[in-house]
VONU-327772 format. One record per residue (C-alpha): residue number from 1; residue in three letters; x, y, z negated; chain. Coordinates in Angstrom, 3 decimals, decimal comma. Example, Ala and Ser with C-alpha at 12.3 -4.5 7.8 and 13.67 -1.06 7.14 Angstrom:
BEGIN
> 1 Ala 12,300 -4,500 -7,800 A
> 2 Ser 13,670 -1,060 -7,140 A
REM end
This chain:
BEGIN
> 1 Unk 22,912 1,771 -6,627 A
> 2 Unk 25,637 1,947 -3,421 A
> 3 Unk 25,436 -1,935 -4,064 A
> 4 Unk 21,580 -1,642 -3,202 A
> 5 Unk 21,731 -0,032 -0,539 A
> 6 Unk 24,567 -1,981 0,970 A
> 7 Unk 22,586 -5,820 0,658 A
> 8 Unk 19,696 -3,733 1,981 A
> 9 Unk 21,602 -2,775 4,897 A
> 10 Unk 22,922 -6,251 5,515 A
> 11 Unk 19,098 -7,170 5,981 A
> 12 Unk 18,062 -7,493 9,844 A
> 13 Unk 14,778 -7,503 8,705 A
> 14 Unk 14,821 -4,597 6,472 A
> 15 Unk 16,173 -2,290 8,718 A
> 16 Unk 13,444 -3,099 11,756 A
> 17 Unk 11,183 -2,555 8,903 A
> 18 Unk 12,534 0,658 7,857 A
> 19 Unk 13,098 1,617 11,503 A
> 20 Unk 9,312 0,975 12,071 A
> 21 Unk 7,992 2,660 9,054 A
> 22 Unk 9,662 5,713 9,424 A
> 23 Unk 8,628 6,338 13,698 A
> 24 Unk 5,072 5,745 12,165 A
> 25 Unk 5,476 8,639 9,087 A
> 26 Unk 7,109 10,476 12,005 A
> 27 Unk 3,902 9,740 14,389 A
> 28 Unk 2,125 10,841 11,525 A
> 29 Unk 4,097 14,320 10,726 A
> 30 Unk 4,223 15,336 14,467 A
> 31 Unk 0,670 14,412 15,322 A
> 32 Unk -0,812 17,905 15,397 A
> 33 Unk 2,545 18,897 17,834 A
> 34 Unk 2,106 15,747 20,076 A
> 35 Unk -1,523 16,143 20,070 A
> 36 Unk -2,500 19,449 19,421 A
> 37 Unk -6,487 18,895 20,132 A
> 38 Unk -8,627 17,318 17,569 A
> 39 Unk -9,110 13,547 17,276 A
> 40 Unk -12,534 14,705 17,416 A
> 41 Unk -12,838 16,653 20,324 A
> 42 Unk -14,205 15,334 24,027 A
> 43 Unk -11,202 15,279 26,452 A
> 44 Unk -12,366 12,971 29,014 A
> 45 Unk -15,249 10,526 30,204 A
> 46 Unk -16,336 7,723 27,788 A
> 47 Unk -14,674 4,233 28,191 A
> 48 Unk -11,360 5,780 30,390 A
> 49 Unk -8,911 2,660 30,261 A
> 50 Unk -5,480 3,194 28,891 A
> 51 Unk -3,445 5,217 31,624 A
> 52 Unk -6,297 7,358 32,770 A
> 53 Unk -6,420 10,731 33,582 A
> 54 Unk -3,865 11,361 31,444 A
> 55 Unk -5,562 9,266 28,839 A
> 56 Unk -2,255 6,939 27,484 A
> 57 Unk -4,355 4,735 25,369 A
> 58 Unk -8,079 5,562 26,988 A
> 59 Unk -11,008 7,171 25,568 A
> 60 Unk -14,000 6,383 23,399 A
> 61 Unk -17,224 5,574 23,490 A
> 62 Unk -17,479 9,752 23,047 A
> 63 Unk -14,810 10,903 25,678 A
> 64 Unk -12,231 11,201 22,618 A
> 65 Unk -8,386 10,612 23,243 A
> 66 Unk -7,227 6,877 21,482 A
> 67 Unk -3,651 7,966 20,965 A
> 68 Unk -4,898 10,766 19,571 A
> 69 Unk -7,130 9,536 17,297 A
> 70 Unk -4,186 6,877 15,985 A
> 71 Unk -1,649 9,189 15,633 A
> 72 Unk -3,623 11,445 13,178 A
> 73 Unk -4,931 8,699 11,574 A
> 74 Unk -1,605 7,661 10,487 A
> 75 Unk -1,428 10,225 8,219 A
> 76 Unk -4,761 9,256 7,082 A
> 77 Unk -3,824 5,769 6,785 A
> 78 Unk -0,533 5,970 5,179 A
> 79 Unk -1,635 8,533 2,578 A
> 80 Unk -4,636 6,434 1,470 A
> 81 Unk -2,155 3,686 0,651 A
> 82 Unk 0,443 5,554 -0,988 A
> 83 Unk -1,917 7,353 -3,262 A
> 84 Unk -3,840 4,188 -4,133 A
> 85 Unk -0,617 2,628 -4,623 A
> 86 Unk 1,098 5,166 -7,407 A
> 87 Unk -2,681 5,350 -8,967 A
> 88 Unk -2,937 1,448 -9,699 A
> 89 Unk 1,067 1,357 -10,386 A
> 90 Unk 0,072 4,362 -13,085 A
> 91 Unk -2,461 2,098 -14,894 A
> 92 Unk -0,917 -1,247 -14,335 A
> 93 Unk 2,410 -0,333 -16,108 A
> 94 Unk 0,910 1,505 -18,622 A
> 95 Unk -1,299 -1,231 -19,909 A
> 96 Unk 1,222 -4,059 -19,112 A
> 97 Unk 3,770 -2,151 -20,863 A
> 98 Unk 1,392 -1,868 -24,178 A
> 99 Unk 0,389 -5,132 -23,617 A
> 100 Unk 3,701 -6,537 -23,659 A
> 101 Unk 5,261 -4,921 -25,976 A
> 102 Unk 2,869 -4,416 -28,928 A
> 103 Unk 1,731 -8,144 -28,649 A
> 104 Unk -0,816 -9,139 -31,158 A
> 105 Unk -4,515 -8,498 -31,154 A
> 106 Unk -3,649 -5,482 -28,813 A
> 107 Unk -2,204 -7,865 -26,209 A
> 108 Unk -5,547 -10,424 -26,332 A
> 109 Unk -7,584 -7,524 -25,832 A
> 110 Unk -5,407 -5,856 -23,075 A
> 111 Unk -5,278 -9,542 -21,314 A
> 112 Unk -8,886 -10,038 -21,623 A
> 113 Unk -9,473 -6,919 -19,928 A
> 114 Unk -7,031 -7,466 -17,191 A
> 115 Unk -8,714 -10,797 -16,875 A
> 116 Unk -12,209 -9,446 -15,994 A
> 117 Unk -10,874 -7,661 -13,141 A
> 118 Unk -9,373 -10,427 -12,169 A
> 119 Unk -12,195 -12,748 -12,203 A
> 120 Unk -13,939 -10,346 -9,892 A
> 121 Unk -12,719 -10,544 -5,820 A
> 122 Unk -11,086 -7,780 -5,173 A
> 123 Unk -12,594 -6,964 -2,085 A
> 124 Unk -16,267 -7,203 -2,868 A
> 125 Unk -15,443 -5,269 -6,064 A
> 126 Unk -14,052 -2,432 -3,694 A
> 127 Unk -17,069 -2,876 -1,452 A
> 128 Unk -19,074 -2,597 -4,740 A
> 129 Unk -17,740 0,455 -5,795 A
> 130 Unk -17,298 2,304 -2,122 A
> 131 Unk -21,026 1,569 -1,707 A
> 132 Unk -21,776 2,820 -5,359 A
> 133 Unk -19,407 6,275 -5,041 A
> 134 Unk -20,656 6,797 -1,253 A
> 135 Unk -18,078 6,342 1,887 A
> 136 Unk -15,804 9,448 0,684 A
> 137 Unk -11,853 8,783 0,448 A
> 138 Unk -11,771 9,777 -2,941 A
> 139 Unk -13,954 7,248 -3,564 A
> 140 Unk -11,972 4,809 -1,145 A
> 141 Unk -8,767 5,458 -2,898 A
> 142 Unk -10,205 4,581 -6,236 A
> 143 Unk -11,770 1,186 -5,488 A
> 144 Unk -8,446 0,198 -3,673 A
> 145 Unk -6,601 1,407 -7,062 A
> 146 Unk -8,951 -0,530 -9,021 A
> 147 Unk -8,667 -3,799 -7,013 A
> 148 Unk -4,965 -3,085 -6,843 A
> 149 Unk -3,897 -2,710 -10,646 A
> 150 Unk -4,211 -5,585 -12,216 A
> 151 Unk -0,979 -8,090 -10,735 A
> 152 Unk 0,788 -4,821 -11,520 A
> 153 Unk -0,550 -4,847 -15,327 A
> 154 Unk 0,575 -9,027 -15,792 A
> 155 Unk 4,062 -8,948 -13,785 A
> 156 Unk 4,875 -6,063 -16,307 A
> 157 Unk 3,294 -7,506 -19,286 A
> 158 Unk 5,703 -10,301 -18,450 A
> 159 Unk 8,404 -8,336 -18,445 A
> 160 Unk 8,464 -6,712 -21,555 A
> 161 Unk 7,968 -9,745 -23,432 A
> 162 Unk 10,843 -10,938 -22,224 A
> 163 Unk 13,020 -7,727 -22,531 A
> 164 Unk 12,006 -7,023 -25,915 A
> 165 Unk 13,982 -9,834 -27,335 A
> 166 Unk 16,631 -8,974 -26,031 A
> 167 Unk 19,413 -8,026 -27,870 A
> 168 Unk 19,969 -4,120 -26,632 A
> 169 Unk 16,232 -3,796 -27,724 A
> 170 Unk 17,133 -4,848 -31,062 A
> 171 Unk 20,074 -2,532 -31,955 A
> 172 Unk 17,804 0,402 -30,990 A
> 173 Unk 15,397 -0,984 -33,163 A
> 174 Unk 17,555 -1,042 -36,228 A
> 175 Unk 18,945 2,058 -35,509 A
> 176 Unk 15,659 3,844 -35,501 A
> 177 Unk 14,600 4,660 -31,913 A
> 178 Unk 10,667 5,303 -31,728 A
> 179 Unk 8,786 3,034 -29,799 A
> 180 Unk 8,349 5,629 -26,798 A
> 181 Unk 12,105 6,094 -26,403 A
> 182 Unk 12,374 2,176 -26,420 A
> 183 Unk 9,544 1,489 -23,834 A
> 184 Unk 10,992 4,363 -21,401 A
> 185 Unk 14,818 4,790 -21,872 A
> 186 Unk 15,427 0,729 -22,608 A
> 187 Unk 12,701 -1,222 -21,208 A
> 188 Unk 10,836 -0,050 -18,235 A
> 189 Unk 14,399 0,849 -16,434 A
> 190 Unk 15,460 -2,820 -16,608 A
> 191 Unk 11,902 -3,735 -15,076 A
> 192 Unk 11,512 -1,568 -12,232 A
> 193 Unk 13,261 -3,481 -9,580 A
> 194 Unk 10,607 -6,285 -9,580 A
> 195 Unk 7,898 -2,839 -9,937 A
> 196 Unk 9,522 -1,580 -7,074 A
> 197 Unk 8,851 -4,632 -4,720 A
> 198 Unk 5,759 -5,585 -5,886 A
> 199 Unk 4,709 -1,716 -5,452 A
> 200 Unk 5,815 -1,587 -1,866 A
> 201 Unk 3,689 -4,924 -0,805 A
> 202 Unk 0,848 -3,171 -2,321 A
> 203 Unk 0,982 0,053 0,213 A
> 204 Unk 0,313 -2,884 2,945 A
> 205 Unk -1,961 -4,311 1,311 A
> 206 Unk -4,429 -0,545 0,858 A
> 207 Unk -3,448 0,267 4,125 A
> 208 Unk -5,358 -3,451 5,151 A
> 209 Unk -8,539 -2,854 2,433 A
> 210 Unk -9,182 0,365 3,819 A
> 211 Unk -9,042 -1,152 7,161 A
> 212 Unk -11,641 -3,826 6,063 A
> 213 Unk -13,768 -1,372 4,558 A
> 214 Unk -14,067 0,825 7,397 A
> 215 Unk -14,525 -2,128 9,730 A
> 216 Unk -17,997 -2,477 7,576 A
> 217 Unk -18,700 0,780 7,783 A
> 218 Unk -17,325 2,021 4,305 A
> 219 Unk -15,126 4,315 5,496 A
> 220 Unk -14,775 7,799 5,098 A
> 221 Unk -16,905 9,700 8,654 A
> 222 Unk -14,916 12,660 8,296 A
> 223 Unk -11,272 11,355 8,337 A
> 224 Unk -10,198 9,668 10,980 A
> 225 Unk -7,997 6,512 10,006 A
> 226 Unk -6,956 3,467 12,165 A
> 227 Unk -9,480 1,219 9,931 A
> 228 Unk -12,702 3,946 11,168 A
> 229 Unk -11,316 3,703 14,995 A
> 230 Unk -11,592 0,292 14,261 A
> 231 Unk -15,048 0,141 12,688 A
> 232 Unk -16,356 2,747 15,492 A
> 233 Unk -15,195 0,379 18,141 A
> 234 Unk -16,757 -2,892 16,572 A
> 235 Unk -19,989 -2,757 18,751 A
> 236 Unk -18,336 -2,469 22,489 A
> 237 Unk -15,120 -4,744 21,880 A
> 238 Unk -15,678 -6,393 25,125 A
> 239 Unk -16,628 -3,339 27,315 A
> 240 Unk -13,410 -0,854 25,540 A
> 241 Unk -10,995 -3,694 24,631 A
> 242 Unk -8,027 -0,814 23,989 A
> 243 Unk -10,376 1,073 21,319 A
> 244 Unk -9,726 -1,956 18,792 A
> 245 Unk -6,330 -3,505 20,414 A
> 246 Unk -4,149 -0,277 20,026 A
> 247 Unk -5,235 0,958 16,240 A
> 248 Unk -5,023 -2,886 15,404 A
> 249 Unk -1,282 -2,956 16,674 A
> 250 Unk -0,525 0,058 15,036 A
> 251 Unk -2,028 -1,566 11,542 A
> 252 Unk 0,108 -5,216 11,864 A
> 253 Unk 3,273 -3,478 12,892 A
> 254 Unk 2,952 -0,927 9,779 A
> 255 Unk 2,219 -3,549 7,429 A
> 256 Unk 4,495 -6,214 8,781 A
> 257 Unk 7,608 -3,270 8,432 A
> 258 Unk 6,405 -2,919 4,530 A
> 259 Unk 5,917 -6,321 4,347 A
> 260 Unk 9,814 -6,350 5,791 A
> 261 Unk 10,988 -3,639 3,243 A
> 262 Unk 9,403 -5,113 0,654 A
> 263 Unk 11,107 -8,743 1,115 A
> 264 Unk 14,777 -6,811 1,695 A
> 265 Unk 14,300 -4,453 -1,074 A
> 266 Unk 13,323 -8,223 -3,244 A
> 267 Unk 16,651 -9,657 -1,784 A
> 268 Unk 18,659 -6,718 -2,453 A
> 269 Unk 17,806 -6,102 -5,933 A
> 270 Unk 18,370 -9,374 -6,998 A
> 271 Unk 21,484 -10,555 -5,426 A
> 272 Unk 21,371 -13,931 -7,729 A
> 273 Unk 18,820 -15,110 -6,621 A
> 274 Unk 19,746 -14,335 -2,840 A
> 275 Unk 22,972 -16,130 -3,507 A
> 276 Unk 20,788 -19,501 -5,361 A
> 277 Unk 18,919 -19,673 -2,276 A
> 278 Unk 22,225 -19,700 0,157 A
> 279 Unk 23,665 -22,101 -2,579 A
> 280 Unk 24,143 -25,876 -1,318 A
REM end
């Protein structure tokens, strides 16, 4: 583990990502200190520019403070991907898991039912089922989960049909380990570094879909998130420029520092193939 962390550490890019991600959780966990008057509330006049009347970012098309507004919606923002994330990594490794190692008529099944989802695009299946379940986040959260599963499901399918031929798999099948101890205590440990990197790009990647859908006006209308400053601003881009700019810039420089974790945390959990790349 100290090996981790030092290759991750020797990553430029991983450490602006890191350094990114965490002054936008702490945004997000000082927001009511730094801004201690609702997102919601009227400060000012509508359509203030940035640097107004003690506006930093402007004002609305209701009077309502910008930095405000993206500062709470961090929280908003971040937690939507998280908990969409650790729901679809919940069903994806359980039924990849199964799927791989069972095998069999279980695995066809399991495949053909990861397939369907598949066959479906993700994002007008999440517009689907937003539209079905009505704008809510619970609802948000599950159509990103359900989108977001199935890569999850295959990458660890793969995995445990290749780990459980291996040989330490074997002895604990011969000396009598259940199935459950195998899958959790031999298995999924030796899988969870590619888990772990895949699971990371997939916070960016909710944290974008629940942008998109509140940009159509699927998001939830009483949270406020960067993707619903967004969508509120869609009508009067050209007349309040800063109402779309400034949430937008706080979207691509959260996802690009995941994106940046995500690619360090890939390089320093597999070291070999780091070290095939910088081969000759």
């Amino acid at each position: 583990m100290k090996g981790v962390f030092t290759r991750y550490a020797q990553t430029k890019g991983g450490l602006l990502g890191l350094a990114i991600l965490l002054a936008v959780i702490g945004l997000a966990l000082t927001a009511r200190w730094l801004f201690p008057v609702s997102p919601w509330d009227t400060v000012g006049a509508p359509f203030e520019p940035p640097l107004t009347e003690g506006l930093l970012l402007g004002s609305d098309m209701l009077g309502r403070d910008v930095a405000a507004g993206i500062a709470h919606g961090a929280y908003v923002s971040l937690l939507i991907g998280v908990v969409s994330t650790v729901a679809a990594l919940a069903v994806g490794i359980t039924l990849g898991a199964v799927a791989g190692y069972v095998g069999g008529w279980v695995d066809h099944l399991l495949v053909g039912f990861i397939e369907f989802f598949q066959t479906i695009p993700s994002f007008v299946l999440a517009v689907v089922l937003v539209a079905i379940f009505n704008p809510r986040i619970e609802a948000i959260v599950g159509a990103i989960a359900v989108v977001s599963w199935p890569p999850i499901a295959r990458l660890v399918r793969a995995e445990f049909m290749s780990m459980r031929s291996r040989e330490y798999v074997q002895a604990a099948w011969l000396t009598g380990r259940s199935d459950i101890a195998i899958i959790f205590k031999e298995i999924l440990p030796n899988t969870l570094s590619p888990i772990v990197v895949a699971g990371s790009m997939m916070v960016a990647t909710a944290i974008l879909l629940e942008s998109a859908l509140s940009f159509l006006g699927l998001g939830d209308p009483n949270l406020m998130s960067w993707g619903y400053i967004i969508g509120s601003s869609r009508t009067v881009m050209r007349m309040a420029w800063w109402m779309s700019v400034f949430p937008g810039l706080a979207i691509v420089l959260t996802v690009l520092a995941i994106n940046l974790i995500g690619e360090a945390l890939n390089d320093a959990l597999n070291p070999h193939l780091q070290s095939v790349e910088e081969a000759p």
